[in-house]
C-alpha positions as CSV (number, residue, x, y, z in Angstrom):
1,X,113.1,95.2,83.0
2,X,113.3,92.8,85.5
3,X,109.9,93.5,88.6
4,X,111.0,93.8,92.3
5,X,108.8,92.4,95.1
6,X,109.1,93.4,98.6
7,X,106.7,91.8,101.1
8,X,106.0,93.6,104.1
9,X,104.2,91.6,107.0
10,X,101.7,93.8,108.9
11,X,99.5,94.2,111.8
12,X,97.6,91.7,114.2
13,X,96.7,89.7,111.1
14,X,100.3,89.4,109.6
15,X,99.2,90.5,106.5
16,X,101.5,90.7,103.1
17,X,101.8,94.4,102.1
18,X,103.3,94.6,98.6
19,X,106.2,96.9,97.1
20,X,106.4,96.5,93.2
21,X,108.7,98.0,91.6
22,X,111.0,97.8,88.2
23,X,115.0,97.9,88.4
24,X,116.5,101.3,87.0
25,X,113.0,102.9,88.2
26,X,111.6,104.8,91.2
27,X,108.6,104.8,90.2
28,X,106.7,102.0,92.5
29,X,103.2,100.3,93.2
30,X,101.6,99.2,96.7
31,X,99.5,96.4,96.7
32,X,97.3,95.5,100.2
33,X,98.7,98.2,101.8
34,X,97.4,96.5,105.1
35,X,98.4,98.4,108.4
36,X,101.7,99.7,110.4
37,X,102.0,102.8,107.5
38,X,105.8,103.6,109.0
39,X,106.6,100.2,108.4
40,X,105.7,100.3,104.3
41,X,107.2,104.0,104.5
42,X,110.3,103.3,106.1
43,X,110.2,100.3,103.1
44,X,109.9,102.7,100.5
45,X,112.4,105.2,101.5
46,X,115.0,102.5,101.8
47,X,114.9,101.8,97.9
48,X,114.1,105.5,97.4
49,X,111.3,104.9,95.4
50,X,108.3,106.9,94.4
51,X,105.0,105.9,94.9
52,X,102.2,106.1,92.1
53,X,99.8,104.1,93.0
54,X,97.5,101.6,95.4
55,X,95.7,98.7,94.0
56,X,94.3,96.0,96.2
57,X,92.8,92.4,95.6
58,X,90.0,93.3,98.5
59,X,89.3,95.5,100.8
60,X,89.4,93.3,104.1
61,X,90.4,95.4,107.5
62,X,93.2,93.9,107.3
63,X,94.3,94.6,103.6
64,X,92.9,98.4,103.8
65,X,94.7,99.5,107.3
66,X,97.8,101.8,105.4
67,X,95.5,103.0,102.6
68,X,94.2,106.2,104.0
69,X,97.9,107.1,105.5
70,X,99.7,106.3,102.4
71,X,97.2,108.1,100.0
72,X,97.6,111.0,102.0
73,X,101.4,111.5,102.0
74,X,101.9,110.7,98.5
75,X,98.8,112.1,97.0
76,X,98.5,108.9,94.7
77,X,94.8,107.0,93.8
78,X,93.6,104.4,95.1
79,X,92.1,101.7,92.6
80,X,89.7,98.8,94.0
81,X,86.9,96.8,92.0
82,X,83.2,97.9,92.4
83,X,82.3,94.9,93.8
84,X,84.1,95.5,97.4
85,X,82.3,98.3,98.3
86,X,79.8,96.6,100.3
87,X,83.1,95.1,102.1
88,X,84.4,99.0,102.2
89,X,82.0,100.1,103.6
90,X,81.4,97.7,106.3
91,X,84.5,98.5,107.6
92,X,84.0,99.9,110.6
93,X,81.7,97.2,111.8
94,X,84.1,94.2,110.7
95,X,86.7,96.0,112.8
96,X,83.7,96.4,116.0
97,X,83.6,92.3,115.1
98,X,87.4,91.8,115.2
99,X,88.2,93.7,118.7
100,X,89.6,96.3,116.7
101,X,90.0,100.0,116.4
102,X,88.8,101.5,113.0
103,X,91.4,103.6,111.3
104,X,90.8,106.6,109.0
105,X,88.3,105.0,106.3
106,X,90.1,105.1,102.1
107,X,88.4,106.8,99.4
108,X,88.6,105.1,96.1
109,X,89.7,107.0,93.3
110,X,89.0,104.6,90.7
111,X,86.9,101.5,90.3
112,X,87.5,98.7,88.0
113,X,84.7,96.1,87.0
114,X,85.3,94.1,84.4
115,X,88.6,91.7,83.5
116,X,91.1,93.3,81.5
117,X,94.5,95.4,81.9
118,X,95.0,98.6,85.0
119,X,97.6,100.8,83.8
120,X,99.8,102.9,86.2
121,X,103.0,103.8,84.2
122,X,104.8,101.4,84.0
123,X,103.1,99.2,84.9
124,X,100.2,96.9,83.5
125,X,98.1,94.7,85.4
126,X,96.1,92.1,84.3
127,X,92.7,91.6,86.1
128,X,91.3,88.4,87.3
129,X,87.7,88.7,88.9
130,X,87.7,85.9,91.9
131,X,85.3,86.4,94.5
132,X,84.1,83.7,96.9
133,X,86.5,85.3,99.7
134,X,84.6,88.6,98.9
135,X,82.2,90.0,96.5
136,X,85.1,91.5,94.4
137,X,88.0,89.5,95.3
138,X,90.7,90.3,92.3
139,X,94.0,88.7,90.9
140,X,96.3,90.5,89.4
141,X,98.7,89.3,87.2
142,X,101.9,91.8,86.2
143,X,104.4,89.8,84.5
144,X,105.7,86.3,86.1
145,X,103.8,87.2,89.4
146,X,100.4,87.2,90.5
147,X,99.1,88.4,93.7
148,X,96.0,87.1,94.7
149,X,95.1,88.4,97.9
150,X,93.6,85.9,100.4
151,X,91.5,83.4,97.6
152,X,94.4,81.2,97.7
153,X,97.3,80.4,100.2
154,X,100.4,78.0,100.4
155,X,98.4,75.1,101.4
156,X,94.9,76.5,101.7
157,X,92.7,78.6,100.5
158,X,90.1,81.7,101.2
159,X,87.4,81.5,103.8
160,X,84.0,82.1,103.1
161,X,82.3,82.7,106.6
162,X,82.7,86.0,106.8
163,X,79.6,89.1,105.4
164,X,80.1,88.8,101.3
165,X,81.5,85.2,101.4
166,X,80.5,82.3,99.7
167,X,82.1,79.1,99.4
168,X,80.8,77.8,95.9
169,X,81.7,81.0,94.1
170,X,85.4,80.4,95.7
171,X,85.5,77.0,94.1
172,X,84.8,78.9,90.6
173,X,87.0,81.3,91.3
174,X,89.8,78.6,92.1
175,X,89.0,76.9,88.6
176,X,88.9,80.5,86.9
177,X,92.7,80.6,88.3
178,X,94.1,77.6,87.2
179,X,92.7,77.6,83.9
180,X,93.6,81.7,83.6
181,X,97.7,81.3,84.5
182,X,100.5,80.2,83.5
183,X,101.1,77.3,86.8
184,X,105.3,78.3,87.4
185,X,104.3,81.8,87.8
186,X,104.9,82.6,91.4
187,X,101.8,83.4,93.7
188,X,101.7,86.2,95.9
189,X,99.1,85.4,98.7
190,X,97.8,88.0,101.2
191,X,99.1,85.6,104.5
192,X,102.2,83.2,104.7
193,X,104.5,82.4,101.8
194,X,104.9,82.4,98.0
195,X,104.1,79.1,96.1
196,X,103.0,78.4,92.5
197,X,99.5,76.5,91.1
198,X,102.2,73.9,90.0
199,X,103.4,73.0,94.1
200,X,99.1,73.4,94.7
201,X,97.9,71.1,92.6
202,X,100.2,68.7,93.9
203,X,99.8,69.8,97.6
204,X,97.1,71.6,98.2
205,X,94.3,69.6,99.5
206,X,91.2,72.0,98.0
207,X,92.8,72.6,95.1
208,X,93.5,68.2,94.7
209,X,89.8,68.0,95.7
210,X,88.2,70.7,93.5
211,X,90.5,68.8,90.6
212,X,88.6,65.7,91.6
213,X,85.0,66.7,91.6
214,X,85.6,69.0,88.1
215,X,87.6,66.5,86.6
216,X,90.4,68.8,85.9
């Protein structure tokens, strides 16, 4: 089964909202389902899929803003690691901090802690725990694609200055990923375009300069 990927850019923040699913099959995933619900809707409905499920790497205002929407006119859970509730539930006040109006707050449905494999149908995840960008910042790996939310970009990586950051426990999490996957697999990040660890490592000044001072 080959796995389809649409990106769907977002809000103020031009964040990537992700549409996974496999051909011959309705059944599909949303990943950072971050605002502008109609958008991600009229997405779905044009590849007449079915939803089953929301999983998200964080829960950033910007990466939750389509959650509550979506949940509600599918009926489908919502899956999130423990770690980002703090982030959760400061929601409100990081959108007070952004100039932003809150939207309708997402209930998680289910959890997940500890590294290992989130099933929903068809598909199976494999979890990566990287915080640094945020308490429970996740990768997740489903076959030659990993979507890593906003720990690492084309070119750059997460920041660390906003409530739950921290910039040493990003640089873990950055060697955690590159000794955790495969480096042609392509990376989905939460802003701008796809890239692999292989163009990184060769291009990505943090990632160059982590190498350096680990001696990777």
């Amino acid at each position: 089964m080959s796995l389809n990927v649409e990106t769907v850019v977002t809000g103020p923040f031009q964040e990537n909202s992700y549409i996974l699913w496999y051909s011959g099959s309705s059944d599909t995933v949303l990943i950072d389902p971050g605002d502008d619900p109609q958008l991600i809707i009229h997405a779905i409905e044009d590849q007449n899929l079915d939803p089953i499920g929301i999983i998200n790497t964080h829960a950033h205002l910007d990466h939750i803003g389509a959650v509550y929407p979506l949940k509600e006119k599918y009926q489908i859970p919502f899956y999130l690691h423990v770690n980002e509730k703090l982030i959760l539930d400061m929601y409100e006040q990081t959108c007070e901090m952004f100039g932003i109006i809150p939207k309708e707050k997402p209930k998680v449905d289910n959890w997940f802690a500890d590294e290992g494999k989130i099933t929903m149908g068809e598909f199976h995840f494999n979890t990566l725990n990287t915080p640094g960008h945020t308490p429970g910042g996740t990768c997740l790996e489903l076959g030659n694609h990993i979507f890593v939310g906003d720990t690492l970009f084309r070119g750059s990586v997460g920041r660390t200055d906003l409530p739950g950051g921290d910039w040493s426990t990003l640089e873990s999490s950055l060697v955690h990923i590159i000794q955790s996957f495969n480096h042609n697999k392509i990376i989905h990040s939460g802003h701008g375009s796809d890239t692999t660890l292989l163009i990184e490592l060769e291009e990505n000044p943090f990632l160059i300069e982590l190498c350096d001072k680990q001696n990777l």
